[in-house]
Each structure stands twice: as structure tokens, then as C-alpha cells.
N, C-alpha and C positions, 0 to 999 in steps of 0.2 A: 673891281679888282681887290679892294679893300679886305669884304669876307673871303677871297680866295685867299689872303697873304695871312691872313689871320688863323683859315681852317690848317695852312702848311704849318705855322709856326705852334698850334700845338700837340705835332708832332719831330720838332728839330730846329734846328736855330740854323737862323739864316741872315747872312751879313746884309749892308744897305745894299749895296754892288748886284749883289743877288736879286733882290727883290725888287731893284730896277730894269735888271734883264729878266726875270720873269713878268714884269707888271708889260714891258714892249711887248708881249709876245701874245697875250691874250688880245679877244676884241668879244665887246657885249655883244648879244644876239635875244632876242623875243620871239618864243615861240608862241605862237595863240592856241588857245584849249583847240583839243583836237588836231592839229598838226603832228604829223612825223618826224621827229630830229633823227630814226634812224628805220629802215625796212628790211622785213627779211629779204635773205636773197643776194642784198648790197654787205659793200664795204664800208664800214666807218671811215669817214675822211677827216674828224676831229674830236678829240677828246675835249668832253664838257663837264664844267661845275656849276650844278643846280645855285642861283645866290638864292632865287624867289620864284616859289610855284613846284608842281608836283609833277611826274614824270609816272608814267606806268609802263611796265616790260608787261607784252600780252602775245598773244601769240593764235594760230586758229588749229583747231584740232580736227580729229578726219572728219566729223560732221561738221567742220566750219563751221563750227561757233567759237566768237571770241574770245579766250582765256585769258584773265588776268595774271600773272604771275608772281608781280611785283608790286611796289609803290617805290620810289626813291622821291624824297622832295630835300628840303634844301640842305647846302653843304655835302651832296652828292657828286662823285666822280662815274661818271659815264665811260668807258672806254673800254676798246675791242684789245685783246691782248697780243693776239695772235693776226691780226691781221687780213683773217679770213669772214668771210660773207657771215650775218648775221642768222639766226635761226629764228628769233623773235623780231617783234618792232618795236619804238619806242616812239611813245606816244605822247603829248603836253595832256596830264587830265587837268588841266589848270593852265593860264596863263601861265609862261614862265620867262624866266630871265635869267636866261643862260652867260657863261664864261667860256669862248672856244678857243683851243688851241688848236693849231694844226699838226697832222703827226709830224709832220717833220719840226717843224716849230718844237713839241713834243719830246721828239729827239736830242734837239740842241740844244735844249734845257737838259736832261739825264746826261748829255757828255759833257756838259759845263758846271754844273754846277757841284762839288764835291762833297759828297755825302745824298745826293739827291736818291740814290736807290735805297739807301737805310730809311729817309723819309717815306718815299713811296710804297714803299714793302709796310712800313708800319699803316699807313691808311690803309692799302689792299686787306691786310690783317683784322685792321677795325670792319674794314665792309663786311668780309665773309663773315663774321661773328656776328654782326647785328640781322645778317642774313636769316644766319642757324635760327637764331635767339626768336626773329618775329615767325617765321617761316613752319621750323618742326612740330614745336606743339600744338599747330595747329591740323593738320592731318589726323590725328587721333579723338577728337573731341565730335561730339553733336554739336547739329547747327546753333543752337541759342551760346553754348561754351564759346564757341566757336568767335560767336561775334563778339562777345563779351572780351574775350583776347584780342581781339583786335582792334576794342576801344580802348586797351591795356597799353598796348604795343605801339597804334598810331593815334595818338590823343589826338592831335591836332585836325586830323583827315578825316574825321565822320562829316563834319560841315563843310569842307572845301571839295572834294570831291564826288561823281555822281554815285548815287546808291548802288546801279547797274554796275560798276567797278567793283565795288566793294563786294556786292553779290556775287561776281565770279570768281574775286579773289578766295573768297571763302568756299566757293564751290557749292553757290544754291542759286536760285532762282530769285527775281527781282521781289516777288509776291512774297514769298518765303521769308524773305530777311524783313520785308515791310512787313508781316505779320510777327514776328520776330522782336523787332524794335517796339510793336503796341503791346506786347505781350509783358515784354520789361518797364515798361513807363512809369 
């Protein structure tokens, strides 16, 4: 609960009172590599924060093959906005050690605590832009650029998760990126 209280407060100030009604409201959870915290199809029934371990949003395209979308690893907020069934999955590419809150739980945190939508609105803000920032420039680039960005962007994830992610995330082939990486050595 610790790094959640810490990820809030550097965006807003939050009394002790607060951060005791927020610290009830959470409960830890582990997901093991390879588990689903969430599937297409379904509803999200809790908003999560990554403390430790990496998450991938993936998804299957009309030849069903797995598409990586994303990577989110720690100090990430997970959450359905709208309420409605998911279109991707979300996946542990890593052990992880999650933070769950329940939506309603969720809820009676934003009608208690005053100022909680100024906070919330400035993370949402942070995520989309870290989005843009790893995400766009990468569509226009050859695959060696490519990867090269994305040792840029996710420093920490070339060793912690499997290559096969990474390879989709960039949109190549396993072979591909592994020739790729010998190439630059």
C-alpha cells in the first residue's frame, strides 16, 4: 500500500484521514507470469496498481495471432473507465504484485475524498502521454530502429520479459528481433 500512497501523493496532497480510508480499501493480490487479471469479452470487477512485475494488454487478431499492445509495469493503474467488457486481455508477463480495489470500493473513495478527481484526472493525463511518447514513434521506424526505441523507452523490460512479447510489441517475428539483437551487439 506503501507505493500506492506514495504514487498518489506525487500528484496532490492527501491528509492522514485519507490515506487511512484509502490504505482499508485496497488488498494485495499475485499474479504469476502468464495469468489473466483481466479478458476480453469480460467486465473489469477491480481497478489495479502494478507495485512489482509487468503486465502486457494483448489482444488476438483475425488470424489469431497474439498481439502485444502494451507493456504497463510498476506504478501502473489498470482500470476500465466505462464499465463496459474489455476488447483486449491483460496478461502477468512477469510475476506480479498487484494493489486491488474494488469498483465500488473505487467509488467511495472518488465521493469521499475531496479533491480525488483533480488527483485522478492528473494520473489518467500522465498515462495517456507516456502512452503517446513509447507507442507513436514507433510505427514509422524499421525493425532494428525500432528495437533500438524500445530499449530507449522500456529500459528495464528487455531482461524481465519474454522476447516473444517484445517481438510482437514491435510487430516482427521471434527470429527477427533475435537476429536483430546479434546484429547490434
Amino acid at each position: 500500500m506503501k507505493e500506492f500512497i506514495d504514487y498518489l501523493l506525487l500528484f496532490g496532497n492527501l491528509n492522514q484521514q485519507q490515506i487511512d480510508f484509502i490504505s482499508k480499501k485496497g488488498v494485495e493480490k499475485i499474479l504469476h507470469k502468464d495469468e489473466y487479471f483481466a479478458e476480453a469479452g469480460k467486465v473489469v470487477k477491480h481497478l489495479a496498481f502494478t507495485i512489482d512485475g509487468v503486465l502486457r494488454i494483448c489482444y488476438y487478431n483475425n488470424q489469431g495471432e497474439e498481439i502485444t499492445r502494451y507493456f504497463l509495469d510498476e506504478n501502473h493503474i489498470i482500470y476500465s473507465f466505462k464499465g463496459e467488457p474489455l476488447s483486449e486481455y491483460v496478461q502477468a508477463a512477469t510475476d506480479c504484485r498487484l494493489l486491488l480495489f474494488t469498483n465500488s470500493d473505487w467509488r467511495e473513495i472518488e465521493n469521499t475524498i475531496a479533491g480525488w478527481d483533480a488527483i485522478f484526472q492528473k494520473i489518467v493525463n500522465k498515462t495517456l502521454a507516456e502512452k503517446l511518447d513509447r507507442r507513436s514513434p514507433l510505427i514509422e521506424q524499421d525493425a532494428t530502429t525500432r528495437y533500438l526505441m524500445f530499449l530507449e523507452k522500456f529500459p528495464t523490460l528487455v531482461n524481465r520479459i519474454s522476447l516473444a512479447y517484445i517481438a510482437s510489441y514491435l510487430g516482427m517475428t521471434a527470429s527477427s528481433l533475435s537476429r536483430i539483437r546479434r546484429n547490434i551487439r
